[in-house]
C-alpha positions as CSV (number, residue, x, y, z in Angstrom):
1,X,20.9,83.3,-14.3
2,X,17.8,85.4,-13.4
3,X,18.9,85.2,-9.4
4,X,17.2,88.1,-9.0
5,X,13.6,86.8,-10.3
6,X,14.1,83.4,-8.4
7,X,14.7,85.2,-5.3
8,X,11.5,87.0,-5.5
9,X,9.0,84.2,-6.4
10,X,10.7,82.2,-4.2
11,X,11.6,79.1,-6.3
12,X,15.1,78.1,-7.7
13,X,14.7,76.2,-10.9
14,X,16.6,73.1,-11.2
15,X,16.2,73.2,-15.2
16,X,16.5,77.0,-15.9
17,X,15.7,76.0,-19.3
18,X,12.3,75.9,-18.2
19,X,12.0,79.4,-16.6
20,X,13.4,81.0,-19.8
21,X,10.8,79.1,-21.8
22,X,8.1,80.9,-18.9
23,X,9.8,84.2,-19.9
24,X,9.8,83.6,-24.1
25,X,7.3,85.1,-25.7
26,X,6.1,83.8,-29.4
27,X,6.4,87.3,-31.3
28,X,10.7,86.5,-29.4
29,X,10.4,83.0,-30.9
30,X,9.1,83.4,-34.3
31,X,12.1,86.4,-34.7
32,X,14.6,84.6,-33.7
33,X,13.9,81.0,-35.8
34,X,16.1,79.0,-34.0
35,X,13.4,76.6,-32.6
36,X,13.4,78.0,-29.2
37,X,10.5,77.0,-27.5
38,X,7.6,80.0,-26.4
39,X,5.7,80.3,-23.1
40,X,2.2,78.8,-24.6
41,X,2.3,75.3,-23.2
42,X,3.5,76.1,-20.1
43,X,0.4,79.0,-19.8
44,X,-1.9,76.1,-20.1
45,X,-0.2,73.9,-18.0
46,X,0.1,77.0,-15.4
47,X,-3.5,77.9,-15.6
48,X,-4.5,74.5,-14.5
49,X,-2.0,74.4,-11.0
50,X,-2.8,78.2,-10.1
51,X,-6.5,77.1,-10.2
52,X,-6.0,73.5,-8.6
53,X,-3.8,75.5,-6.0
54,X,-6.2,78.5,-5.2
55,X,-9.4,75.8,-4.9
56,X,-7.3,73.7,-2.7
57,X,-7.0,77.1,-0.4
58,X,-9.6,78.2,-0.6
59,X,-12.1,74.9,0.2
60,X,-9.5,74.4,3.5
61,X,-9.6,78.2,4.5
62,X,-13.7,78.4,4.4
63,X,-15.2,75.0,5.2
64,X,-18.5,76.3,5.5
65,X,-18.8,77.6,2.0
66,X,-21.0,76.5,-0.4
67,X,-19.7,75.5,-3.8
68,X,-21.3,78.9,-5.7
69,X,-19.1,80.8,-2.9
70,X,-16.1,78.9,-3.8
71,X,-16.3,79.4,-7.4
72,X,-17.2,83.1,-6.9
73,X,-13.5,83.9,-4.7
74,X,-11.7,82.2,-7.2
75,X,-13.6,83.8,-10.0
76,X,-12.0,87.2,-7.9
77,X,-8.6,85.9,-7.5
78,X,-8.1,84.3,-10.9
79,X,-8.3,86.8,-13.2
80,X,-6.1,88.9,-15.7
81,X,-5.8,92.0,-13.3
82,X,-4.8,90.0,-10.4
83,X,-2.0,87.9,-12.1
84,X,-0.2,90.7,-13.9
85,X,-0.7,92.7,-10.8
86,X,1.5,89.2,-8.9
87,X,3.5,89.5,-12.4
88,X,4.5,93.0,-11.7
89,X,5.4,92.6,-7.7
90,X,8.2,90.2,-8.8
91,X,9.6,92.1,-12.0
92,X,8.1,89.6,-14.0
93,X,7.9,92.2,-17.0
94,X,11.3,92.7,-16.9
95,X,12.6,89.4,-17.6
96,X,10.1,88.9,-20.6
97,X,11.6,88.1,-24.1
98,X,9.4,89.7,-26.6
99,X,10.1,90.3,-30.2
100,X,10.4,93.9,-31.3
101,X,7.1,94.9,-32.5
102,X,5.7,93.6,-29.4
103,X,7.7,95.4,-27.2
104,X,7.7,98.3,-29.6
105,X,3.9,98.0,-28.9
106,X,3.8,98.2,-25.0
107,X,3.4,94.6,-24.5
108,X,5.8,94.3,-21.7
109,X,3.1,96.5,-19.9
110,X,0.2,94.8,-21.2
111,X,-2.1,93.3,-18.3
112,X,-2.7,90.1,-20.8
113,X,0.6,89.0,-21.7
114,X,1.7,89.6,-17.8
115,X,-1.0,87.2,-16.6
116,X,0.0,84.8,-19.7
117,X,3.1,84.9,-18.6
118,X,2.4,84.5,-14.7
119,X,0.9,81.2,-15.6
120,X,3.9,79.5,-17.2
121,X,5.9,81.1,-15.0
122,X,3.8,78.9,-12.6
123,X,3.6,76.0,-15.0
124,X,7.4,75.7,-15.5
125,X,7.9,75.5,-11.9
126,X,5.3,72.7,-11.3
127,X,7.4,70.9,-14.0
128,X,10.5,71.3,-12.3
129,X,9.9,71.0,-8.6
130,X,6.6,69.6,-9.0
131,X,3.4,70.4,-7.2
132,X,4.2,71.4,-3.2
133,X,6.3,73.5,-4.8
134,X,3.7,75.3,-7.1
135,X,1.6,75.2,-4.2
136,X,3.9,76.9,-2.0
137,X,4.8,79.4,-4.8
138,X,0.8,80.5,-5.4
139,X,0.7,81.3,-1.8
140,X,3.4,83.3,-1.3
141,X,3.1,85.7,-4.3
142,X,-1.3,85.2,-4.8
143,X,-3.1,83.9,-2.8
144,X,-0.8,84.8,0.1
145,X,-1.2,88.4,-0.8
146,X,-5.1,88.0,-0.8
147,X,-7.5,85.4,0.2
148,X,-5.6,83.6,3.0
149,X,-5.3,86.8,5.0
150,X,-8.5,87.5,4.9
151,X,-9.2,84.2,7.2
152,X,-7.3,86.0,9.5
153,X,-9.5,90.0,8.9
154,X,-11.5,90.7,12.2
155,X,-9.8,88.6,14.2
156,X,-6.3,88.2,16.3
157,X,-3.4,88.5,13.9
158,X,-2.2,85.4,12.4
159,X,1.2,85.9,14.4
160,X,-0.9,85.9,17.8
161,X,-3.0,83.3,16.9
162,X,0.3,81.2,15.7
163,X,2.3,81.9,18.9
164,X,-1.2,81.3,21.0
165,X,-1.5,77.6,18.6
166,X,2.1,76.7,19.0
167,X,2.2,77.4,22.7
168,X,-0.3,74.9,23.3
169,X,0.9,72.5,21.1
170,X,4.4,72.5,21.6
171,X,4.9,74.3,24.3
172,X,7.6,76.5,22.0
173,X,7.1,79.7,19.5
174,X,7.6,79.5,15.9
175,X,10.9,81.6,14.8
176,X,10.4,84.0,12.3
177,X,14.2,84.7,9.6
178,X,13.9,87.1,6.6
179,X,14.9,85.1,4.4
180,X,15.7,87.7,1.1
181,X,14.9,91.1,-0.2
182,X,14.8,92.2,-3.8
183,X,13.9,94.9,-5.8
184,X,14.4,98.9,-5.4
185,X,14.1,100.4,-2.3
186,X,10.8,102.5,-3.3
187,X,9.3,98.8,-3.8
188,X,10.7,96.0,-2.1
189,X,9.8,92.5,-1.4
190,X,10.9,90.5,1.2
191,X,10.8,87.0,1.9
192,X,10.2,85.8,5.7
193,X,10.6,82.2,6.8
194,X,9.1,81.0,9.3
195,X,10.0,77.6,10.9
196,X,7.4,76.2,13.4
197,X,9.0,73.8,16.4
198,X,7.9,70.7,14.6
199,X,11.0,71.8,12.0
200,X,8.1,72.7,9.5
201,X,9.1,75.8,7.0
202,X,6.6,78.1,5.3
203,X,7.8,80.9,3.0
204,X,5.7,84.3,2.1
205,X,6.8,87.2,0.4
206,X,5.1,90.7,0.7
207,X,5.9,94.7,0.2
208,X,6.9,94.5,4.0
209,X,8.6,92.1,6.6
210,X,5.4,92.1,8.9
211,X,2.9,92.0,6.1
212,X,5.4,88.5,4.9
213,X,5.4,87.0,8.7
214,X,1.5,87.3,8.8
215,X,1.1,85.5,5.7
216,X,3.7,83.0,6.6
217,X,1.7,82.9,9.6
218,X,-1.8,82.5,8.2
219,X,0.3,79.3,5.8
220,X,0.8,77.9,9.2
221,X,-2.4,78.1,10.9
222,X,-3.6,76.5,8.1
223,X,-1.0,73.7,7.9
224,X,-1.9,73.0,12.0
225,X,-5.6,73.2,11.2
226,X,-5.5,69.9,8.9
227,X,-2.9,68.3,10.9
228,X,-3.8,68.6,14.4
């Protein structure tokens, strides 16, 4: 159920009770009577791990910025344009469950319920995987499509300065596997793995295989900045 979706956030839900809960609007909830449970607890839930998960990116990717900096990125990556835009690149608003005014009323294409929805979408997978799994979910379809390439803007390309950094740590390149691809061919998304020669895996998913590796790339500079 929902392959397609899981394939593109990447995440594979344990409990897929829980995505279709991410997915159920109220206006589907109140129709249908049954006690099914809507997407408004996860959305709070989800709106505290996408910000926890951007600050934690974002105080390791510029550790000379001052907290007023900080708050101001976020302030541009948070927000109701930017998470039904992420909505959108994985077919989010396709999976929705609305009740039939509210899709009769465009809601399906409404920036506000997308972004809603974005954040349970993220809150039911910090439930059922927890939160390196959030984490790693935010970075490949937000803040990987953003804010971690830019540490990377004016400089090498992440791939060249991940070959350059495993080189001299390892002595061995990282190997780069596309992992998936979903979605029509006029917009696809594909999913890159990259595995660096300690056995380490990062995952990033972008409109393109080399715009994926760079971010899966950037994931990794970062993950051998704090460790080594």
């Amino acid at each position: 159920m929902y392959k397609q979706l899981q394939q593109a956030i990447p995440y594979h839900f344990t409990q897929v009770k829980l995505l279709r809960t991410a997915l159920t609007h109220s206006s589907f909830a109140n129709e249908k009577q049954d006690g099914e449970e809507h997407n408004e607890r996860l959305e709070f839930l989800g709106d505290a791990v996408l910000e926890l998960c951007v600050s934690e990116d974002l105080y390791n990717g510029r550790p000379s910025a001052r907290e007023g900096e900080l708050t101001a990125a976020r302030s541009r990556l948070v927000n109701q344009e930017s998470l039904a835009a992420a909505a959108r690149r994985i077919g989010l608003d396709g999976h929705l469950l609305l009740g039939r005014g509210e899709e009769a009323q465009g809601g399906r294409d409404r920036d506000s319920l997308l972004s809603d929805a974005f954040e349970a979408l993220l809150g039911a997978i910090f439930l059922d995987g927890g939160y390196a799994a959030a984490r790693q979910a935010v970075q490949a379809l937000f803040a990987g499509c953003g804010e971690i390439r830019k540490t990377c803007k004016g400089m090498k390309d992440c791939k060249s300065r991940l070959q350059e950094a495993t080189q001299k740590i390892f002595r061995e390149r990282p190997v780069y596997t596309l992992a998936d691809s979903t979605g029509p061919e006029h917009e696809k998304v594909f999913t890159v793995r990259l595995t660096l020669p300690d056995g380490t895996d990062f995952t990033a998913a972008g409109a393109g295989v080399k715009k994926a590796e760079q971010t899966a790339a950037a994931f990794a500079l970062q993950y051998l900045a704090e460790k080594f």
